[in-house]
TIKEMAR-887398 format. One line per 4 residues: their letters; for each residue z, y, x of C-alpha. Coordinates in pm, whole numbers. Last residue first. Layout:
// TIKEMAR-887398
a	Z:Y:X; ... .
//
This chain:
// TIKEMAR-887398
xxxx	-5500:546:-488; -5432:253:-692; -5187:152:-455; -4993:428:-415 .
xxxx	-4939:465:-818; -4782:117:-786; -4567:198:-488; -4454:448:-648 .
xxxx	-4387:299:-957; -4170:35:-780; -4005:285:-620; -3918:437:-986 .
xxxx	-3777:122:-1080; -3578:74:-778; -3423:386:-808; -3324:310:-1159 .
xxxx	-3139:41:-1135; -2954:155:-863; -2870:470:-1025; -2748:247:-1337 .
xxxx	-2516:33:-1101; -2204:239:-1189; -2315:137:-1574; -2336:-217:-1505 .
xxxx	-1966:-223:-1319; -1847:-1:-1543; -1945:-297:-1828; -1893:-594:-1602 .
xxxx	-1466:-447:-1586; -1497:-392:-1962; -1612:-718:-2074; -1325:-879:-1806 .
xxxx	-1062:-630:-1931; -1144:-756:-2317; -1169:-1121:-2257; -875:-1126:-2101 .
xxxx	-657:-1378:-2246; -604:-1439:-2609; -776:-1305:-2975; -1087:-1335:-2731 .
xxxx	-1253:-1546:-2947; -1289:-1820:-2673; -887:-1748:-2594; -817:-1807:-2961 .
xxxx	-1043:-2152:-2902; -871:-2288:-2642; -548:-2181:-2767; -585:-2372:-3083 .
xxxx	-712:-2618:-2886; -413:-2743:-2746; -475:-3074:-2575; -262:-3352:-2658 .
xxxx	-140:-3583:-2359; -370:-3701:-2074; -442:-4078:-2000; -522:-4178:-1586 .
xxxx	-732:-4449:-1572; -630:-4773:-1370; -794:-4950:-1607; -460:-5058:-1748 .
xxxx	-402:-4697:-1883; -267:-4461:-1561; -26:-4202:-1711; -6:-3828:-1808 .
xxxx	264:-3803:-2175; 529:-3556:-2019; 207:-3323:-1866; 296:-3030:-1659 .
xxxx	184:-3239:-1328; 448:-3208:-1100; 365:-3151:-714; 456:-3355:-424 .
xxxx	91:-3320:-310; 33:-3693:-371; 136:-3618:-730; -176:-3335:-710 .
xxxx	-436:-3652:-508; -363:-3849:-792; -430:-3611:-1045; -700:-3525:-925 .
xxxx	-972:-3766:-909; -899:-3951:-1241; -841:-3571:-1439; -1172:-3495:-1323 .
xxxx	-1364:-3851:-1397; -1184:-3814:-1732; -1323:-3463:-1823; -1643:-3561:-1737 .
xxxx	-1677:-3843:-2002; -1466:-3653:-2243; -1725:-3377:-2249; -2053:-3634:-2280 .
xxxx	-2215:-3765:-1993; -2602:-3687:-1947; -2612:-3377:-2057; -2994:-3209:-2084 .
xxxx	-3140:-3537:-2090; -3271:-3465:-2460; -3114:-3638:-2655; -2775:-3572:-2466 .
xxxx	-2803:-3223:-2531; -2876:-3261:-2861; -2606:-3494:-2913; -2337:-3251:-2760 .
xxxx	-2431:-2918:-2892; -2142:-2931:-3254; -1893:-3074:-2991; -1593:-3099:-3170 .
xxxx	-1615:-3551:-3203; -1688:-3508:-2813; -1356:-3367:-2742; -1422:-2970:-2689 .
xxxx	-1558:-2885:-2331; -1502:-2922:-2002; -1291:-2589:-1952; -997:-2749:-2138 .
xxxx	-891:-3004:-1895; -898:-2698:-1649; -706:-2439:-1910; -452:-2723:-1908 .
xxxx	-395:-2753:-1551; -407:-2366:-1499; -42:-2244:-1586; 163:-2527:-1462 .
xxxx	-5:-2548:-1142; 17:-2209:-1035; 385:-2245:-1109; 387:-2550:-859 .
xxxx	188:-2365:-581; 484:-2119:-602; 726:-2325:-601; 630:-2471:-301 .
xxxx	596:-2141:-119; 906:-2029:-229; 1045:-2384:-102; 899:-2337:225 .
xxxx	581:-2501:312; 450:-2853:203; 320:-2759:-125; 209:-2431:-6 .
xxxx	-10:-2640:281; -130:-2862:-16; -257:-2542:-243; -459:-2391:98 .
xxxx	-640:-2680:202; -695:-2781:-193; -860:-2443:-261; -1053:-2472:42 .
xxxx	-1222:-2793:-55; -1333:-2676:-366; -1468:-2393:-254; -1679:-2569:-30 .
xxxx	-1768:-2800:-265; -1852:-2528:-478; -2145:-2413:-233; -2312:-2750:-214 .
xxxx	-2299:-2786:-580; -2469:-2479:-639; -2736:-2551:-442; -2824:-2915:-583 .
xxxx	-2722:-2722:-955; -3031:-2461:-945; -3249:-2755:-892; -3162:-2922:-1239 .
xxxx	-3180:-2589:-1379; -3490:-2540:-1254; -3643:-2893:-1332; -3532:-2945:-1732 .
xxxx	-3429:-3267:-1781; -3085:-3288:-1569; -2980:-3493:-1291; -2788:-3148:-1119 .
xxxx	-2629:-3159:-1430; -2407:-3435:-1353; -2324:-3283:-1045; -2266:-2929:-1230 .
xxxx	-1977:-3103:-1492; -1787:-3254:-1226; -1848:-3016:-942; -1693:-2746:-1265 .
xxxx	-1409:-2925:-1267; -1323:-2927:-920; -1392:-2539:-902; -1162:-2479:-1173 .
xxxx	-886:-2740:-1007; -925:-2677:-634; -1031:-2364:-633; -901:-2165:-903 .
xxxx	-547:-2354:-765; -612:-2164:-431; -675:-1857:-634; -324:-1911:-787 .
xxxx	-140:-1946:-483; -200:-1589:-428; -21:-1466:-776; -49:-1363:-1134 .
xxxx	-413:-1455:-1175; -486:-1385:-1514; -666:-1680:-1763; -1009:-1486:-1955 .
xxxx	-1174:-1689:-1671; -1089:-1988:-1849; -1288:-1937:-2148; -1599:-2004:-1968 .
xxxx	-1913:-1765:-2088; -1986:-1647:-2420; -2299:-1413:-2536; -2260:-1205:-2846 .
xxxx	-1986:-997:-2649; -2186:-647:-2616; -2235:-717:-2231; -2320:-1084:-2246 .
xxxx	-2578:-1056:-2495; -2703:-717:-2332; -2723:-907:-1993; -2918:-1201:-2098 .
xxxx	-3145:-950:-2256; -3202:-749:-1948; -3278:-1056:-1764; -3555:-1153:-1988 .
xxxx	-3582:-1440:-2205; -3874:-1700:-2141; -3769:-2034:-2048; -3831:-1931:-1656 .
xxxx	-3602:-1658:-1684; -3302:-1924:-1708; -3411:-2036:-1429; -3350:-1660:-1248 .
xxxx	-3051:-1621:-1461; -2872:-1929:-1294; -2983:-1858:-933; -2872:-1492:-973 .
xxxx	-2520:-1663:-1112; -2492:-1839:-828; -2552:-1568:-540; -2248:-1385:-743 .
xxxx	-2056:-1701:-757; -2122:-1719:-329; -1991:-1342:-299; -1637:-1450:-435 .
xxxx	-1653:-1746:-218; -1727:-1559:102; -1482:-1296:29; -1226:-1565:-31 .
xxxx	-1248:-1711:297; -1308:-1378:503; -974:-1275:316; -802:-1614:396 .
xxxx	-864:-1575:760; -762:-1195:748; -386:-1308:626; -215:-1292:368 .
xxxx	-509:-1195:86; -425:-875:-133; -723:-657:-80; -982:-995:-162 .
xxxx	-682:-1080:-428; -872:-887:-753; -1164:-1071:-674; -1006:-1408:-778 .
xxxx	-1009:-1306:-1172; -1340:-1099:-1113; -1590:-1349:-974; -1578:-1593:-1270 .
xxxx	-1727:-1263:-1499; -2049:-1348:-1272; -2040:-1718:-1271; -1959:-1744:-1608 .
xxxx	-2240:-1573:-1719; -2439:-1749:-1542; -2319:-2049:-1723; -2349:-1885:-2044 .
xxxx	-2748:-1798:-1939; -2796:-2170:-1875; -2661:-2295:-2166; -2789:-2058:-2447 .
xxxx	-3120:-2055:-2227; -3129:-2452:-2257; -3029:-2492:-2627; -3312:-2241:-2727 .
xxxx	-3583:-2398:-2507; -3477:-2738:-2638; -3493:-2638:-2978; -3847:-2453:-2971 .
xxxx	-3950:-2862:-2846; -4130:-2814:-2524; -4479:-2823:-2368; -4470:-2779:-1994 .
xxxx	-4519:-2429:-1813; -4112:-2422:-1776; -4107:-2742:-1611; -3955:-3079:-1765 .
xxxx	-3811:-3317:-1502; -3946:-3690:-1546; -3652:-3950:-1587; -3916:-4202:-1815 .
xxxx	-3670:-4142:-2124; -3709:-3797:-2089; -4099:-3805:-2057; -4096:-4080:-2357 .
xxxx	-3945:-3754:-2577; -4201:-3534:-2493; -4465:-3791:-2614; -4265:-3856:-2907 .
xxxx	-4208:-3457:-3017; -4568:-3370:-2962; -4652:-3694:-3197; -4356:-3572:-3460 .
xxxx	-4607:-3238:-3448; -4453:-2919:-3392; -4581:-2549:-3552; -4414:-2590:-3859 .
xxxx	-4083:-2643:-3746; -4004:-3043:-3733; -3744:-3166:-4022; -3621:-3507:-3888 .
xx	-3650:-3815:-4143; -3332:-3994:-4206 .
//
């Protein structure tokens, strides 16, 4: 079947772009791109800034709350870390041609998603460790492919971020595996953090590819190069293991290794998945309103440095 170009893109533009993808060369924002690919990157990018910004309030709440001052340095660090992500993010995401301001109106008045799983509450300490081994495990997954994407910013944007979340990563499992050899509260408290965000994890990576209205765009274009399921397997390979090894209890009757040695997860609920999405579960209202007092405390801010900048303007063509 013939593909419909817009009116203003040639099938030879489209070919020559397309060899450059198949060739491994990174697109830069001054290149010539499909109107498709632009809109499917800045949709993708600016969600995943998104998320990295609303991902700093569910573990946020704990910085007053941490055990000891160790942890509280930890967390602090990490917390501030998403925040230096999501600048990264918008700043690429900039380079396709949207503003800031427009990013943050989408996400602001709810047109704009980011992760469903930050609409998930933290009920206790253990389960910011669990944040980190399992959220922050998943997203390595999905951000290391990435990191080998199309588009050159975004690609570069994920060698940093990677970095950082292994970090995270890594403390999350320090802390969940010295709760899962501690007391029995402390074991059972690792385990309940368990139960509640090994699904939301699995979910996190995406519908199953057959869902997946983006995927073979995405993958047409370099932008993805493994598909949802992909991902999701090389996460649930990786970690489940290591979580049995724990002495914990995966909340999954149906998990076991195929005769690849691959480990086979029971049905996902996506009726949730998508109810939290919608915000019809979760938080999705607290988190909207907790960015929304935080953007209008920072209005002053805002508009300090603009009038600076006008000074400094008017100065200069004194």
């Amino acid at each position: 079947m013939t593909q419909t170009l817009p009116a203003n893109e040639t099938a030879e533009q489209h070919a020559a772009f397309e060899a450059r993808i198949a060739r491994g060369e990174k697109i830069e924002p001054g290149d010539w791109m499909p109107a498709e690919y632009r809109r499917q990157l800045i949709r993708m990018i600016s969600q995943h800034a998104h998320s990295e910004v609303v991902g700093m309030l569910p573990e946020g709440e704990w910085i007053t709350r941490a055990p000891s001052l160790k942890r509280k340095t930890i967390l602090i660090a990490k917390v501030q870390d998403e925040a230096g992500h999501g600048q990264y993010l918008y700043h690429a995401a900039e380079t396709l041609g949207i503003t800031r301001e427009e990013m943050l109106d989408a996400l602001l008045s709810g047109k704009a998603k980011y992760s469903s799983i930050f609409n998930y509450p933290t009920m206790t300490w253990a389960d910011v460790g669990m944040i980190g081994w399992l959220v922050d495990g998943a997203a390595i997954k999905n951000q290391t492919m990435l990191a080998g994407c199309s588009y050159g910013p975004y690609s570069r944007a994920m060698v940093r971020i990677c970095s950082e979340e292994t970090f995270h990563h890594k403390q999350g499992k320090e802390m969940i595996v010295a709760y899962a050899q501690g007391t029995p509260e402390q074991k059972q408290m690792a385990q309940d953090a368990l139960n509640r965000w090994w699904w939301p994890a699995l979910m996190m990576l995406g519908p199953h590819d057959a869902d997946s209205p983006n995927t073979g765009a995405l993958a047409k274009w370099g932008i993805k190069l493994k598909t949802n399921d992909e991902v999701r397997q090389e996460f649930i390979n990786e970690h489940a293991p290591e979580l049995l090894e724990a002495g914990l209890t995966i909340p999954d009757p149906d998990l076991h290794q195929d005769e690849q040695g691959n480990w086979r997860h029971g049905p996902i609920n996506w009726d949730e998945f998508w109810a939290v999405i919608k915000g019809q579960q979760g938080l999705n209202k607290e988190r909207l309103g907790a960015r929304q007092q935080a953007h209008e405390d920072g209005a002053w801010v805002r508009e300090a440095m603009q009038a600076y900048a006008a000074r400094q303007v008017s100065q200069a063509a004194d």
